[in-house]
N, C-alpha and C positions, 0 to 999 in steps of 0.2 A: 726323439719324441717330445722332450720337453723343452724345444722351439715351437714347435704345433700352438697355434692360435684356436684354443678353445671356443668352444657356443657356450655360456654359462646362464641358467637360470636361477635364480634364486627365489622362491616360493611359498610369498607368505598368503596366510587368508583373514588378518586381522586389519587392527583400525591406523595401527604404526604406534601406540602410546606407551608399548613394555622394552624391558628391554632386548630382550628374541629380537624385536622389531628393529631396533638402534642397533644391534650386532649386526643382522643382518643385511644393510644397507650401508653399514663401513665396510664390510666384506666384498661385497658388490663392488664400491666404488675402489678400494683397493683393487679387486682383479680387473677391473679394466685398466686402473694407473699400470697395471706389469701384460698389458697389451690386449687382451682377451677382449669379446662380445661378452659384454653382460647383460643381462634380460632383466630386470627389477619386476618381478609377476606378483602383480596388487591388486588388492579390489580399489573400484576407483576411489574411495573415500578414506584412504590410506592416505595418510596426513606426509608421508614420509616422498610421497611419489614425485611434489615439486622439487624437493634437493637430491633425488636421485636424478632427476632429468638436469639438472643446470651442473649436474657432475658429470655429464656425458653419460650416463647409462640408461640404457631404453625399458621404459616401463611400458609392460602388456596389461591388461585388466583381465584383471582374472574374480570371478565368480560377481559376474554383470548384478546387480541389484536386480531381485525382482526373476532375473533367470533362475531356471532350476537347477541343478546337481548335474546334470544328466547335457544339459543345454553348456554347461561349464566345459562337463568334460570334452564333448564334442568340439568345442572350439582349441581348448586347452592342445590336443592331438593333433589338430591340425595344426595348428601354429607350431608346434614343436616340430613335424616333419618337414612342414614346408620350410623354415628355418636353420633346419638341420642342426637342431638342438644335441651337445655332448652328453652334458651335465645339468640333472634339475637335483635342484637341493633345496628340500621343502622341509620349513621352520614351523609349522605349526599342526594341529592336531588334524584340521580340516581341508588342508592344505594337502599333507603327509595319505590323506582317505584319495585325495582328486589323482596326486601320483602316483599311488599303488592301485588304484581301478586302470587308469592310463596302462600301466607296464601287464597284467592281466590282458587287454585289452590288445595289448601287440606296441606297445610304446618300445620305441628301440634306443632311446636316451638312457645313459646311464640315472640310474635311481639314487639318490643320498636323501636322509633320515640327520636333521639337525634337532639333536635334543635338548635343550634348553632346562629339561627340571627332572627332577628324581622321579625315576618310574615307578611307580608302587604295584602295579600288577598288570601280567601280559597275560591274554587266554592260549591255548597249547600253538592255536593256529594262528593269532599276530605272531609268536615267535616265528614260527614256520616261513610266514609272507617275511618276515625282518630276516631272515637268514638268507631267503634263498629267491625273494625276488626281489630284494630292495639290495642295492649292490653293497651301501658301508653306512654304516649307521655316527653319525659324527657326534662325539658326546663334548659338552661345553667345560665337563669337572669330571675328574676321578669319580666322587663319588654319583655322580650320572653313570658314570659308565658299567660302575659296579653293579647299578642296579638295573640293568639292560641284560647285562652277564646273570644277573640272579633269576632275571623274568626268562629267563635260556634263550636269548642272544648267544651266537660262539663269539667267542672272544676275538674272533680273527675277523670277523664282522663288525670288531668295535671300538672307534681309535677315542684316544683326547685328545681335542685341540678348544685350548681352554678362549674364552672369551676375548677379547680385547677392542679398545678404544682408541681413538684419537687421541693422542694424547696433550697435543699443544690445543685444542678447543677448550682444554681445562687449565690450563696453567697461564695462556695469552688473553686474558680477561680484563679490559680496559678497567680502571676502579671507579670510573661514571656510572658503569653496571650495578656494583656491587654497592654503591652508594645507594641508587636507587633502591635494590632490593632492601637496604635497611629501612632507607627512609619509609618507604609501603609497611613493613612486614614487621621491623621489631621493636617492640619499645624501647626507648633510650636508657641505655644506663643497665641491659641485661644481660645475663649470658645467653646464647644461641643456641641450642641445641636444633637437630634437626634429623628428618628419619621420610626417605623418599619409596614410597611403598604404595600400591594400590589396597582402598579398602575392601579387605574381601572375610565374608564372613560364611562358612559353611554351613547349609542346611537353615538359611532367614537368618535374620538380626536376633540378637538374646543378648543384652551384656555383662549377663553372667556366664557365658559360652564363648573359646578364646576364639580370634581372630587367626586366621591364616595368617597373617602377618607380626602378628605376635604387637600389636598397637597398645594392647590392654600390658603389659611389661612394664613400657616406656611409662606411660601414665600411672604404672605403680609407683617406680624407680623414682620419678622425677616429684610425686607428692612427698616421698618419705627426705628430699632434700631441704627442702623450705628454706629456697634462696631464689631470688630475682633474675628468673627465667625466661626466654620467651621460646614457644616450642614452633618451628615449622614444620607444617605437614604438605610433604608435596606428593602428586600420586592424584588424592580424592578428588573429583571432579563436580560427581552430580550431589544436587541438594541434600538424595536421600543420604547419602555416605555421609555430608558433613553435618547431618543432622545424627544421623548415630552414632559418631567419632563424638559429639559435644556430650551424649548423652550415655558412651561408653567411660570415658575421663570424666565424669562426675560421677560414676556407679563407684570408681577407682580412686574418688581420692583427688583428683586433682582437679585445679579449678580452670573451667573450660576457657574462661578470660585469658589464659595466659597462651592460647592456642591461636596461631594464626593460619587459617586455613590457603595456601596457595594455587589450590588446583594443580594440573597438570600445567606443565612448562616445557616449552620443547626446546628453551636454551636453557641447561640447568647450571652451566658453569658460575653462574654471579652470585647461585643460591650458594653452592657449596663454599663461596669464597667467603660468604655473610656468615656462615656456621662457625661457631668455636668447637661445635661436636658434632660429630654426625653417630648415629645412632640404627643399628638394622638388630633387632632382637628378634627377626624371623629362625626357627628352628629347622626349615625343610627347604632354604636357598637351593636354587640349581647351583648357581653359582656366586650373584651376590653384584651384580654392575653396580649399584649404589655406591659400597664402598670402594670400589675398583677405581669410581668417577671422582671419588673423594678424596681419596690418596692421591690421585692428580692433582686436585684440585691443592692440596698441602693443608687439607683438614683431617686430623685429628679421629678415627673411627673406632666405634665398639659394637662386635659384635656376636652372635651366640655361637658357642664353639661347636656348634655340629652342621653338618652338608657341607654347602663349598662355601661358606664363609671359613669353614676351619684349614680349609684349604689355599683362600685370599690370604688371612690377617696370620703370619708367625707374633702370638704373644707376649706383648710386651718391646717387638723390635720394631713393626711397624704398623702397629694397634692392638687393642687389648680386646680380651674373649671373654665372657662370662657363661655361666654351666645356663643353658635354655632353662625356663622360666624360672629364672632365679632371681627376682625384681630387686630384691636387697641387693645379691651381689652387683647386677646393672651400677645400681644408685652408687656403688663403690666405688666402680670405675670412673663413670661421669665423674665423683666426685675428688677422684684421684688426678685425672687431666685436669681441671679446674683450679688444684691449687701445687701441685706442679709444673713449675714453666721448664724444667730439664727435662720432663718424663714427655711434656705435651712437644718442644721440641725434637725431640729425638724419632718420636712417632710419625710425626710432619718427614723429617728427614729419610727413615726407613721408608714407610708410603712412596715418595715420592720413586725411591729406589727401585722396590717392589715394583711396581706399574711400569717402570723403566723396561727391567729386567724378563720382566714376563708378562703381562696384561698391555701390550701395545698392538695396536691392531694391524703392524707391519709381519709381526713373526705371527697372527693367526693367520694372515691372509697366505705367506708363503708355508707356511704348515697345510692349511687348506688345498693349495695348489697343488703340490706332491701328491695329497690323496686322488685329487681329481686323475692328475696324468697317470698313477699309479693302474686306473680303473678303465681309462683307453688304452694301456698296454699291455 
């Protein structure tokens, strides 16, 4: 059975810019390198669609701009039967709604559920549809999976197979790159600090109300240092974000001058090579690709010891954890890599290990593949 040349879809319904999005289009181009049909199913303004295609994988368009839900699905069916689709394996929340109406509807493709973030609550009957019409539920970290198992997921319904990256697109980084991103982005003569995160703020903008991403932390952390710093922020995009990032790190203490705002990057390797820190104080990671990218990259990471960061970084071997929102302690660590070069080497060293060892996107891709065959036989 596990000669059988699979139909594989992989099934996103976002814009390509998280990292759900970059997991699942290394996965993709992985199963076709071990011979498989891979389907890349995007909406067309999926930024990721052109390097799935020049990697040999076929991109479908999936939820036509301007089409309905309904209009989606209808085509969505077709294209899977006529195809004679195995496997869809759908990465997002809207995505996950289009393949579970489909299999309701008579879809005869095996169903997969790729979780990406800690689940906080399931009503009696997602459980129900997640056990017993969605074939396996693929969780990214332990602690995803725990919390699938908690929302009553069976456990037999619910594997991990944790994240993973390319790993030489982080470590084969011409230094012409990395030259650049300094010359642009950091004042001469500072330390780097840096922290790759979308600005998201629950419930409107307030900046005395924390960040999902835990941004307000770092801008505690890094006022209470007062040393010649330059902070990059990669992730925020649009004006209004970096108008309320400048006016969040001034509520906090720290002075927005020393902030360089990046935008989104779709090649991040030159960013993390320019870092002497990298930095994720989010408290509720699924899993944490920032620092995964980081540790590649042989930067140096801190971050908060709960979800699947506490699960990425072992403390101290190959980076260091501080207790979530504990901005003194942050500022500790920072300031502990900073004036250790044996503690900042060692953590470069561990990292690169770590990423080695388990976050390389050769053992999710054949982890991934077992479940699949496991669900055609």
């Amino acid at each position: 059975m596990q000669d059988r040349r699979l139909t594989i879809m992989n099934l996103l319904s976002e814009e390509g810019r998280g990292g759900s999005d970059r997991i699942s289009l290394d996965l993709s181009i992985g199963l076709r390198q071990r011979g498989h049909r891979v389907i890349f199913g995007a909406p067309a303004h999926c930024i990721l669609n052109q390097e799935a295609g020049e990697a040999g994988v076929e991109v479908f368009e999936t939820f036509p701009q301007g089409g309905r839900d309904l209009d989606s699905l209808t085509g969505f069916m077709r294209f899977c039967r006529e195809n004679r689709v195995d496997i869809v394996n759908a990465h997002h929340s809207r995505s996950r709604h289009l393949l579970l109406s489909a299999r309701l509807r008579g879809l005869r493709s095996k169903a997969v559920f790729s979780r990406h973030c800690i689940l906080r609550t399931l009503p009696y009957f997602g459980a129900f549809f997640y056990n017993f019409v969605v074939n396996a539920n693929i969780a990214m970290s332990d602690v995803i999976r725990r919390s699938l198992i908690r929302s009553g997921i069976l456990p037999a319904r619910a594997v991990t197979i944790h994240g993973g990256i390319n790993i030489n697109r982080f470590q084969e980084v011409p230094e012409e790159k990395v030259r650049k991103v300094r010359a642009e982005y950091v004042r001469e003569g500072s330390v780097v600090v840096g922290m790759v995160a979308r600005m998201q703020h629950a419930g409107g903008f307030n900046p005395a109300k924390p960040t999902l991403k835990g941004h307000e932390i770092l801008f505690q952390a890094l006022s209470r240092l007062h040393v010649n710093c330059t902070l990059l922020l990669l992730g925020p995009w649009e004006q209004h974000d970096i108008a309320n990032l400048t006016t969040l790190a001034r509520y906090h203490g720290l002075d927005a001058s020393r902030i360089s705002f990046c935008g989104f990057q779709h090649e991040m390797a030159a960013f993390y090579k320019a870092m002497d820190i990298n930095v994720l104080p989010s408290a509720n990671e699924g899993l944490g690709l920032a620092v995964i990218e980081a540790m590649a990259a042989g930067t140096p990471s801190v971050g908060a010891d709960s979800g699947g960061l506490a699960e990425v970084i072992t403390d101290g071997q190959d980076g260091l954890l501080f207790r979530p929102g504990d901005s003194s302690g942050l500022a500790d660590k920072i300031r502990a890599i900073m004036d250790n070069s044996a503690l900042r080497d060692r953590l470069v060293a561990g990292g690169k290990e770590t990423v080695r060892a388990r976050f390389g996107a050769d053992r999710m891709v054949e982890e991934t593949e077992r479940v699949f065959y496991s669900l055609i036989s």
